[in-house]
N, C-alpha and C positions, 0 to 999 in steps of 0.2 A: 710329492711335489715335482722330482725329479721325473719320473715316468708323467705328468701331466705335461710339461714343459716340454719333452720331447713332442708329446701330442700335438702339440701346438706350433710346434718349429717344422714339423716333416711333413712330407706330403706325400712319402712312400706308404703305398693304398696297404701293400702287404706284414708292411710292419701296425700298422692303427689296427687290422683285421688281427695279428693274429694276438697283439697285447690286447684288442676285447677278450677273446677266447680264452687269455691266457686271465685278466682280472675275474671274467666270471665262473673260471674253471676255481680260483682260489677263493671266489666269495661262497661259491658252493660246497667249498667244501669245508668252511669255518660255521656259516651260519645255522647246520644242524645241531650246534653244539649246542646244548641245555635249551632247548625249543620242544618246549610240549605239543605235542601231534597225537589227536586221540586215535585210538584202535590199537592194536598189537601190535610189537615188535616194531617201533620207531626206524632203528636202527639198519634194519634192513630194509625197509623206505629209502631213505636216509643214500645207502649205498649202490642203493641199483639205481636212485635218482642223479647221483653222481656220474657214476659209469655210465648209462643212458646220455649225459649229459655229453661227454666225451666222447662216446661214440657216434652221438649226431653233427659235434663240431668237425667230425673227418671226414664222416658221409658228406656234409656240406661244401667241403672244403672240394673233396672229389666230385659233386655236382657243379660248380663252381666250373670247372675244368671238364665239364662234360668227357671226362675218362669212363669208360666203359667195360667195366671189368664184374665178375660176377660178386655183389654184396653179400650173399646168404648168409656166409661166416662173420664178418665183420659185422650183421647185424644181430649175430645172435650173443645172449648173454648169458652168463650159466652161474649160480648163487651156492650155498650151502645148503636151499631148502631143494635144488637139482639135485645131490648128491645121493647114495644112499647112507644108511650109518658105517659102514665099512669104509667109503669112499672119504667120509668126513675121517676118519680114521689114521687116513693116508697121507691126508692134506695138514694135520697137524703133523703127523710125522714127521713130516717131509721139512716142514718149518721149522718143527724144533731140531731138529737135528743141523740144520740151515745156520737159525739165529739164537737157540734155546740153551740154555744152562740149565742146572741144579744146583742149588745150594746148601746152606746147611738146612734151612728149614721150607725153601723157597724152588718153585718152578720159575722159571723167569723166559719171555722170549722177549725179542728189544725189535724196535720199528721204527722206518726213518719219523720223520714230522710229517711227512706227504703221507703218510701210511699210518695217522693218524686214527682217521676213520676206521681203517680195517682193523685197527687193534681195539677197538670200542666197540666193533660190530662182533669179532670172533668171541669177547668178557661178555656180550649180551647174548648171543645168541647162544652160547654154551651156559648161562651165565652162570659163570666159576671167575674167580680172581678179579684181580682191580689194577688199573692203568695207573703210573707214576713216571714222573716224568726224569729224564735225565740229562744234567747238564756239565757245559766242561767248566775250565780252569776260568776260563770270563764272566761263567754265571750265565752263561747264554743257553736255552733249549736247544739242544741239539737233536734228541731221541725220547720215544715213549717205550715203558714196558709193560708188558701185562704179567704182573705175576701171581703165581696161584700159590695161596702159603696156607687154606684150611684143607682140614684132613679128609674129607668126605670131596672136597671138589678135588682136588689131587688126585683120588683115588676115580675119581668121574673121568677127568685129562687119561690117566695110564689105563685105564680101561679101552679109550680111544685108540690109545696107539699102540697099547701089547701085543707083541706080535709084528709088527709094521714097523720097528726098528734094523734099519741096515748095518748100520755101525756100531760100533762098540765103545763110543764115547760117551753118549747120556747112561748107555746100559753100566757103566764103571764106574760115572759119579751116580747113581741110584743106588748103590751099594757103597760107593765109598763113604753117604753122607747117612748111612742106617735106614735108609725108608723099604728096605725089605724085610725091617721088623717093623718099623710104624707103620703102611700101609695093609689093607688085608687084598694083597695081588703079590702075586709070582710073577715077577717080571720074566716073559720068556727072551732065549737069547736070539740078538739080533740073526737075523737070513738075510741070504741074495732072494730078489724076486725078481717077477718080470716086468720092470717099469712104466711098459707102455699099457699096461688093463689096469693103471689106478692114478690119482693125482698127486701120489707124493711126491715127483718131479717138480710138478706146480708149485707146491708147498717150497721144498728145496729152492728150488728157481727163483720164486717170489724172496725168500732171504738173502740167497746167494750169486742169483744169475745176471745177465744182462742181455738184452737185445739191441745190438747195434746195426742204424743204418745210414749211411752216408755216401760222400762221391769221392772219388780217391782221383787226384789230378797229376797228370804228367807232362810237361809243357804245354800243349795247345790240347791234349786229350783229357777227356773224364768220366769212370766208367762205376756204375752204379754197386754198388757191395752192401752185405748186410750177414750177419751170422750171431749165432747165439755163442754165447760165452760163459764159462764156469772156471772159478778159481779154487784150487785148495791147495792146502798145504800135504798133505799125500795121494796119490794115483788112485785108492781104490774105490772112490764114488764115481768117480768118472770113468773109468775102467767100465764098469758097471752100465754105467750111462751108453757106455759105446759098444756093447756085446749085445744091449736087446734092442740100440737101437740103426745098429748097422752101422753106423756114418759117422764121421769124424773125424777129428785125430787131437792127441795129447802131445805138448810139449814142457819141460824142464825148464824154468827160471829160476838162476841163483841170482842173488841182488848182494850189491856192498856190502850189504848189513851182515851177510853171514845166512839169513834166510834164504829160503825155498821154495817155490810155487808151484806147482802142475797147472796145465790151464787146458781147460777143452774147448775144440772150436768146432760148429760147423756152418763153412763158410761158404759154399756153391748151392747153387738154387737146388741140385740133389740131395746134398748133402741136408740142406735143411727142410725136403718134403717130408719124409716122418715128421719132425717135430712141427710143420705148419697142421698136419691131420692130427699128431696129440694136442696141440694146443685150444687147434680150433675143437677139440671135445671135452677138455679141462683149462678151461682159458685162466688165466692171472685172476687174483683177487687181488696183488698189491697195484695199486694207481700206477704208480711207475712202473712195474713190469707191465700193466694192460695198455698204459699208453707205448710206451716202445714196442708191445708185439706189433698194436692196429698199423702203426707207420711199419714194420716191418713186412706183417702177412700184405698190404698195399703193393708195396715195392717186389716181395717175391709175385703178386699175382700179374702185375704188370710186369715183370721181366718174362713169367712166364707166356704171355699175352704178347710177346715183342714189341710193349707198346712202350718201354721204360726209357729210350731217348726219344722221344715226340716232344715236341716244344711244349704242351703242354702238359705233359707229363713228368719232365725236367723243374717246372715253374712249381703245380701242384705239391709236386715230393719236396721241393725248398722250403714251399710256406710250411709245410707240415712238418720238415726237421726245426724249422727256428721257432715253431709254435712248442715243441719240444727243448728247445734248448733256452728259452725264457727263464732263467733262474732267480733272480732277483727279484726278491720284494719289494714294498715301500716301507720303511719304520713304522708307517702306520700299520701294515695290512702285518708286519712281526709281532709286533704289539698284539694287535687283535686276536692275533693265532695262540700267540704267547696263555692269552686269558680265554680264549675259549681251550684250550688245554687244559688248563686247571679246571675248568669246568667238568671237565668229563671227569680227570683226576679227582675230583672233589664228589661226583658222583656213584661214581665206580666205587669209592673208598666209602661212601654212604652205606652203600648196597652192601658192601663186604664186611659190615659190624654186625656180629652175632649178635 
């Protein structure tokens, strides 16, 4: 009711355009939930129909503003069935290592609620484990998991990723929790590789990363910025990150708490050409990392284009951060999200009874 009422009170054209885009980016992506669609593989329908969808609301947005910059990249999209099986291999690595655990009997990787879909698309497409959902101290949905707790699909996941481990934290809990006597795999031990010939960046990035674009103001001046970002709690992924892929730089945050951060940035239109050529060859599969690239790879093509202060250019990139930055739902459309989650939940847990 609240978001109608504004509908009704304003008559700024850019806010009504981008709350459409923004209601039907979130109907689209509730309404594949528990919707029978005959033919194979629903779910990757499902998700290239979303992404498709999101990608044409920014082409729009840039035809709108007759900006003229070369689309190729921005219209290409690239899935699991793009990959090869090495590639797929990568891209779970990269994620579990990102957002994934072991447990005692359990794989587990956790997904915001926006990244709903892709954690329903990755248990179908692999189909191994079941999505559950996680909630805080209110009882509120906050996050979904997919976790994989039978013995033959476990052993399906580490087959993916053997080999393709960087770190040495899942490789500690997979022996701290016995699954190198209950699985029939030798986990080998994690290596350095070279990040930029596979997508476990993607993977990584998609759990852990961010792309930020915005306008930094200084009394009467405002100059366009945008850089990718990565957080950890020690230097050696990003270490990593920044050896194969030239550019960058790390810096140290202590906080009150006693905590620690390393954080990687690359923030200058140089700095971030490698990663607009890896990405645009292993683009995002999370919603939100794919919508923060498309506004990003925009704005770096236009700065490099010198077209990024043009009044229209200026107007276009606003609508498309605020179409970005829409956070709020309606009770209703929580609601709805709420129970089409359980729907998958409820499906996924189907599918996974022996």
């Amino acid at each position: 009711m609240l978001m109608l009422l504004m509908m009704i009170l304003t008559n700024n054209k850019v806010f009504m355009e981008t709350l459409y885009y923004y209601l039907m980016f979130n109907f689209q992506l509730m309404s594949p939930f528990g919707v029978p669609v005959p033919g194979p593989a629903p779910e990757t329908k499902y998700i290239k129909n979303l992404y498709e969808s999101i990608m044409n609301n920014y082409i729009n947005i840039l035809n709108k503003y007759t900006i003229n910059i070369n689309k190729d990249n921005i219209n290409k999209l690239k899935f699991l069935d793009n990959y090869t099986e090495e590639e797929k291999g990568y891209y779970l690595s990269g994620l579990f290592e990102g957002d994934g655990n072991i447990y005692t009997r359990c794989f587990s990787i956790t997904f915001s609620l926006e990244d709903v879909l892709l954690a329903n698309y990755l248990c179908t497409y692999f189909k191994i484990g079941h999505i559950t959902a996680k909630y805080n101290f209110n009882k509120e949905l906050t996050a979904v998991k997919w976790n994989i707790m039978k013995k033959k699909e476990q052993e399906v996941f580490m087959n993916y990723i053997n080999g393709k481990l960087l770190t040495y934290k899942r490789y500690d809990q997979y022996f701290k929790y016995n699954f190198n006597n209950r699985l029939n795999i030798k986990l080998l031990k994690p290596k350095e590789f070279d990040l930029t010939l596979n997508p476990w960046l993607t993977g990584f990035n998609d759990a852990d990363g961010y792309f930020y674009t915005g306008f930094q103001k200084h009394k009467n001046s405002q100059w366009l910025k945008f850089h990718l970002e990565l957080s950890q709690k020690d230097n050696y992924i990003l270490d990593i990150i920044k050896k194969y892929f030239k550019t960058g730089g790390i810096l140290k945050r202590d906080y009150k708490s006693g905590a620690t951060a390393y954080i990687y940035k690359a923030q200058s239109s140089k700095a971030m050409k490698p990663f607009i050529e890896y990405f645009n060859n292993y683009q995002p599969l999370s919603t939100r990392r794919y919508k923060q690239y498309l506004l990003l790879n925009i704005a770096y093509l236009l700065k490099m284009n010198k077209l990024h202060m043009l009044t229209n250019s200026l107007l276009m990139l606003k609508e498309l951060m605020l179409l970005q930055s829409v956070k709020n739902m309606s009770l209703e459309m929580k609601n709805e999200l709420n129970n089409r989650v359980k729907i998958i939940i409820n499906k996924t847990h189907y599918n996974n009874i022996e």
